[in-house]
Backbone as JSON Lines, residues from 0, in Angstrom:
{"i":0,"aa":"X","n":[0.8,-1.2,0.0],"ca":[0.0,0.0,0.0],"c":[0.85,1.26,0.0]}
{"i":1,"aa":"X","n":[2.0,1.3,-0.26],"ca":[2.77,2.3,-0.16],"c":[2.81,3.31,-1.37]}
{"i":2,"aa":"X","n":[1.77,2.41,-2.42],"ca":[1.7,3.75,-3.76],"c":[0.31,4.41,-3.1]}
{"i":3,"aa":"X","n":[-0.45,3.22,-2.8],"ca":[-1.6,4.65,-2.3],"c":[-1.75,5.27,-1.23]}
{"i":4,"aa":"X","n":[-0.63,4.93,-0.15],"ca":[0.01,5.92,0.56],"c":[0.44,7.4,-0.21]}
{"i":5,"aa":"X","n":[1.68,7.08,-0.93],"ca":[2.28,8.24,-2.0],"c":[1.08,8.67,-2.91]}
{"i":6,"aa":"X","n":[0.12,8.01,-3.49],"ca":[-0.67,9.15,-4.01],"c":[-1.56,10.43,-3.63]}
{"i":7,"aa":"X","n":[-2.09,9.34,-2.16],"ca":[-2.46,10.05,-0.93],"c":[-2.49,11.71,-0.53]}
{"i":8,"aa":"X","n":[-0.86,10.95,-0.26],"ca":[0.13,12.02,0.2],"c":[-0.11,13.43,-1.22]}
{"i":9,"aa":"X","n":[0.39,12.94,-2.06],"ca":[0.75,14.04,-3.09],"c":[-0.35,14.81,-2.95]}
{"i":10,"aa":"X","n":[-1.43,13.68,-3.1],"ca":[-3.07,14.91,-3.48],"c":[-3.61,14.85,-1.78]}
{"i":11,"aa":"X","n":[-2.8,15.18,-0.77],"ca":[-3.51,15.52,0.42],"c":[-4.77,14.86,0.61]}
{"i":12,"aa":"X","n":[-5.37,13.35,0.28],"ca":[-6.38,12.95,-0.02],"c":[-6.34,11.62,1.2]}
{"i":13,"aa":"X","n":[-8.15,11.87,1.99],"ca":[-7.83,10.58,3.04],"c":[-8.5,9.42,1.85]}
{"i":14,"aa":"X","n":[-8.43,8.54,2.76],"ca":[-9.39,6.98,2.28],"c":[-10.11,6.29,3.24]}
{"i":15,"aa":"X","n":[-10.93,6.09,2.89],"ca":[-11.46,4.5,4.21],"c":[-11.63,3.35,3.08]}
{"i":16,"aa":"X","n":[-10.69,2.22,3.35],"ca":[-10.56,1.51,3.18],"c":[-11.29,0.72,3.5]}
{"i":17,"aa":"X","n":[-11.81,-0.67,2.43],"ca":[-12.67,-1.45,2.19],"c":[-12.72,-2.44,2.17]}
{"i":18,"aa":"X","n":[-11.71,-3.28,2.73],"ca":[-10.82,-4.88,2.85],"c":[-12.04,-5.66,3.39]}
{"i":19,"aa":"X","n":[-11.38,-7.18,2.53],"ca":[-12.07,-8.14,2.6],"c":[-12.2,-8.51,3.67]}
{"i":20,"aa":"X","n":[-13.62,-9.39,4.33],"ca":[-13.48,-9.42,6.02],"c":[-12.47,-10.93,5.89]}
{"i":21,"aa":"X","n":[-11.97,-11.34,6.84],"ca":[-11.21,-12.66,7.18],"c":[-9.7,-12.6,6.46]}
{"i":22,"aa":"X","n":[-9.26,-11.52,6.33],"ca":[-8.46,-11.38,6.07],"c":[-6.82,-10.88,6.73]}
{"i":23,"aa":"X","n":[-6.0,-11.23,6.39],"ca":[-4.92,-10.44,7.5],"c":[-4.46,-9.39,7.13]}
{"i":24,"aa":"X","n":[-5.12,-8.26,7.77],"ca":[-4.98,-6.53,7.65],"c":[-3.56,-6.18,7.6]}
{"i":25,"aa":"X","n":[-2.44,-6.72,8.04],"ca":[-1.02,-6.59,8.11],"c":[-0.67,-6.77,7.26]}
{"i":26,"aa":"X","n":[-1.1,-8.12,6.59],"ca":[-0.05,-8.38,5.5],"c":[-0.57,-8.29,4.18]}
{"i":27,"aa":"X","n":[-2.01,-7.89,4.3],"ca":[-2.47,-7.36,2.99],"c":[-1.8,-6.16,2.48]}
{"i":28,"aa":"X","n":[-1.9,-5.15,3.75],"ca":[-1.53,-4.03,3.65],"c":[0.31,-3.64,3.09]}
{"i":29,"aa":"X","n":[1.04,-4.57,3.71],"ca":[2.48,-4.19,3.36],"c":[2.95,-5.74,2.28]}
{"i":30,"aa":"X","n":[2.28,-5.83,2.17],"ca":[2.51,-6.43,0.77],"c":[2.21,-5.73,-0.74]}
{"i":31,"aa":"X","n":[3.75,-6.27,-1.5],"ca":[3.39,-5.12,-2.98],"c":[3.7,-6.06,-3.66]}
{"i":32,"aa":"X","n":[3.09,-6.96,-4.09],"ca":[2.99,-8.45,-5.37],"c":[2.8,-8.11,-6.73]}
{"i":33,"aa":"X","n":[3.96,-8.61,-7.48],"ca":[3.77,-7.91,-8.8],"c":[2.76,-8.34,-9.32]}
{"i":34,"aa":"X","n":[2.66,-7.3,-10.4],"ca":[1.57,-7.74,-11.24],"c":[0.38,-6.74,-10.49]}
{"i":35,"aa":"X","n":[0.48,-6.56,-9.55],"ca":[-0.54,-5.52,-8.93],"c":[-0.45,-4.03,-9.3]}
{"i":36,"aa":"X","n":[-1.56,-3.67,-9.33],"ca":[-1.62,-1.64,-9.42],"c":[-2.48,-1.13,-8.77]}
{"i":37,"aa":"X","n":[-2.9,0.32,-8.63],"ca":[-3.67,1.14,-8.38],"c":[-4.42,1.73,-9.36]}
{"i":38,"aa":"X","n":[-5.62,1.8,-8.79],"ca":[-5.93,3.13,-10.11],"c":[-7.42,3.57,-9.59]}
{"i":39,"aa":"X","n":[-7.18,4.91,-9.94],"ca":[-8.3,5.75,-9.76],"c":[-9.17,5.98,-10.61]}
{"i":40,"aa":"X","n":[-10.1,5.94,-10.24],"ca":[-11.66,5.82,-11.23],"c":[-12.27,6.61,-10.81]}
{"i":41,"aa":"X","n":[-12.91,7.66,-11.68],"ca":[-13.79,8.22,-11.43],"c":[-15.17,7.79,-11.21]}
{"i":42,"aa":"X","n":[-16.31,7.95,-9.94],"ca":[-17.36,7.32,-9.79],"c":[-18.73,7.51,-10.59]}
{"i":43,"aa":"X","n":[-18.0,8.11,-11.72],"ca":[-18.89,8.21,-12.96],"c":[-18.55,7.3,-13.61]}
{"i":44,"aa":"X","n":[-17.4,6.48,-13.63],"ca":[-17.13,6.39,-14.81],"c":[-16.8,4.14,-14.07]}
{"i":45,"aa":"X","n":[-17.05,4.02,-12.8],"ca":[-17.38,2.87,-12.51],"c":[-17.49,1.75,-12.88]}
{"i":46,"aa":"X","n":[-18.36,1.7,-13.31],"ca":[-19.36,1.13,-14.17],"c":[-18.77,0.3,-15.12]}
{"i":47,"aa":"X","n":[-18.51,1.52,-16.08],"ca":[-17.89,1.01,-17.44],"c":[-16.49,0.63,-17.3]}
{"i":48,"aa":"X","n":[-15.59,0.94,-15.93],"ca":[-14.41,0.46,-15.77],"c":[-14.43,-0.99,-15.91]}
{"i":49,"aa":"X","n":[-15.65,-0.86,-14.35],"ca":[-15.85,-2.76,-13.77],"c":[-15.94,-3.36,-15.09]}
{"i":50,"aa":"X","n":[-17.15,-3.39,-15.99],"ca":[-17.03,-3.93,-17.14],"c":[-16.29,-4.52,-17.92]}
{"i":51,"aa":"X","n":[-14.79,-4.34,-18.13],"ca":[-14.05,-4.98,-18.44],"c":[-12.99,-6.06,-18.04]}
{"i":52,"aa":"X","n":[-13.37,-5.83,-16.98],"ca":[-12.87,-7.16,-16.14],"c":[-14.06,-8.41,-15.51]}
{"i":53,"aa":"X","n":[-13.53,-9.11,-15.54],"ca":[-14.33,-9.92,-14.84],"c":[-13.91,-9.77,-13.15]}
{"i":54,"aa":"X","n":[-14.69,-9.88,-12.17],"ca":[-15.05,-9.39,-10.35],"c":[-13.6,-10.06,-10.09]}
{"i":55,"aa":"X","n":[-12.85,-11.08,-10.54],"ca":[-11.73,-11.66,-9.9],"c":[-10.67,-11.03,-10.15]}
{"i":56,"aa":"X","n":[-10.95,-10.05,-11.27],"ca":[-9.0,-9.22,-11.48],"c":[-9.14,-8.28,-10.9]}
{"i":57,"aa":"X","n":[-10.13,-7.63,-10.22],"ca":[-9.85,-6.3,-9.42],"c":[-10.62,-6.2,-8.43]}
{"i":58,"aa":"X","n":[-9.77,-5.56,-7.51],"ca":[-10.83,-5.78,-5.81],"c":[-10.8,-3.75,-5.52]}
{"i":59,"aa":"X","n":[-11.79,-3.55,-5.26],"ca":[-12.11,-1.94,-4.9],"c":[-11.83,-1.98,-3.46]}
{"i":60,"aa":"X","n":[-10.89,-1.0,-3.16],"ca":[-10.37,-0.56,-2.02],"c":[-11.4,0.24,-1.15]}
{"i":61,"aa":"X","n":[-11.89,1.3,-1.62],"ca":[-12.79,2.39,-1.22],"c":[-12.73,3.71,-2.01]}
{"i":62,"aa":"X","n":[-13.06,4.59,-1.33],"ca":[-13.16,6.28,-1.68],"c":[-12.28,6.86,-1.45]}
{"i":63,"aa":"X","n":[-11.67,8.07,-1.73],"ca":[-10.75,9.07,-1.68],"c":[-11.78,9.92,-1.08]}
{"i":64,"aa":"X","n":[-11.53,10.68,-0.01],"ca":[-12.0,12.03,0.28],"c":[-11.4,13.1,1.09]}
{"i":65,"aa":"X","n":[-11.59,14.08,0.95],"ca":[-10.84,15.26,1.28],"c":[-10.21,15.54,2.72]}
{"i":66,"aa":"X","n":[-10.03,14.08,3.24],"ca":[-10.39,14.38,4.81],"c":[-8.6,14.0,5.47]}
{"i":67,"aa":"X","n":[-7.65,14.03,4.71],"ca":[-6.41,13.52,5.23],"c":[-6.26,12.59,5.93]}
{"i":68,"aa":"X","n":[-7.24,11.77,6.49],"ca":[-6.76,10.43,6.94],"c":[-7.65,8.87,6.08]}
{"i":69,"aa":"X","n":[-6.19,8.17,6.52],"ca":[-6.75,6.54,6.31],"c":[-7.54,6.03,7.42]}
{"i":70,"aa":"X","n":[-8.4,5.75,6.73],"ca":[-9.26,4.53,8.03],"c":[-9.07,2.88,7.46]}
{"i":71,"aa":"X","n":[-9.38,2.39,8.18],"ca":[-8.71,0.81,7.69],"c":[-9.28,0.23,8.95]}
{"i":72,"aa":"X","n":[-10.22,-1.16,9.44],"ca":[-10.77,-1.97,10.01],"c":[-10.61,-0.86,11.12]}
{"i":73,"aa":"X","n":[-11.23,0.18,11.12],"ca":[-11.72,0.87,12.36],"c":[-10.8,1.68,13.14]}
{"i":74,"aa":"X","n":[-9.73,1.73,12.76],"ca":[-8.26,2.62,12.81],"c":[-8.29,3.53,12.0]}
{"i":75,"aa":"X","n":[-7.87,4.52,12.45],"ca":[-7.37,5.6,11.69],"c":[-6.13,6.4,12.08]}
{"i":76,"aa":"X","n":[-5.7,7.03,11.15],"ca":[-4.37,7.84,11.13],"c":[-3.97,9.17,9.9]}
{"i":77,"aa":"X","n":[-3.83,10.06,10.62],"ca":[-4.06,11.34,9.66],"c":[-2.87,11.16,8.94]}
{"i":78,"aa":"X","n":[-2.57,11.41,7.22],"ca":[-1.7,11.11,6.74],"c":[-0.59,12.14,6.94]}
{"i":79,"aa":"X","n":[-0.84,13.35,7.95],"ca":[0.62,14.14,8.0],"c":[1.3,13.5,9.05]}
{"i":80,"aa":"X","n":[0.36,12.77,9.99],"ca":[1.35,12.04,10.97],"c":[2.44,10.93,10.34]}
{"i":81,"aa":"X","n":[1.88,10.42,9.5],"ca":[2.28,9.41,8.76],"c":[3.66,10.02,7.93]}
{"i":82,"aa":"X","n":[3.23,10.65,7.2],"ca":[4.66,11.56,6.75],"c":[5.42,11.65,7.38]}
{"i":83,"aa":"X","n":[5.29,12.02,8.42],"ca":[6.78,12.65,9.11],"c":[7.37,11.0,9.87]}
{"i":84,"aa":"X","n":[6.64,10.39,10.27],"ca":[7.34,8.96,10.07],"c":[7.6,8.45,9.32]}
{"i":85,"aa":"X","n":[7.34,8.61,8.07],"ca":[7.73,8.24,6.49],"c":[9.06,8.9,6.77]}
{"i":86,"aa":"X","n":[9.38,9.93,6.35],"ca":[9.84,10.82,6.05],"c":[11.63,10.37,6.73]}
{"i":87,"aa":"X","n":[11.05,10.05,8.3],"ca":[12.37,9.61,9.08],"c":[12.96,8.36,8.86]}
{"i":88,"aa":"X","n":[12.52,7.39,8.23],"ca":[12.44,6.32,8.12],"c":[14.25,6.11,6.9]}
């Protein structure tokens, strides 16, 4: 999750995240398996994204919204805190 951390970041943008239930939140999260991407869709445009895949090549994370933090299974963390631990790292 560290690109949609960095995209995040760039566009000052929070998320609440949408993970599968029974899953392990740790290692979903810091795992980066090739062959994987991101991508932003506009919620107009949905629809006709999903459409070309069939439900098994792409899993929807959640929303972007203006709010600077990630939420994730009921946690949250404002992404400037996060930065500056990025940042030191």
């Amino acid at each position: 999750m560290v690109a949609l951390f960095e995209t995040l970041l760039m566009d000052n943008l929070g998320i609440k995240l949408q993970l599968k239930p029974g899953i392990d939140t740790t290692a979903y999260l810091y795992s980066e398996l090739p062959g994987h991407f991101i991508i932003s869709v506009d919620s107009l445009c949905q629809e006709e994204f999903e459409a070309y895949f069939s439900s098994d090549e792409y899993e929807y994370l959640g929303s972007t919204n203006a709010s600077g933090v990630i939420e994730v299974a009921g946690e949250k963390i404002a992404l400037d805190q996060m930065s500056l631990h990025w940042r030191k790292a």
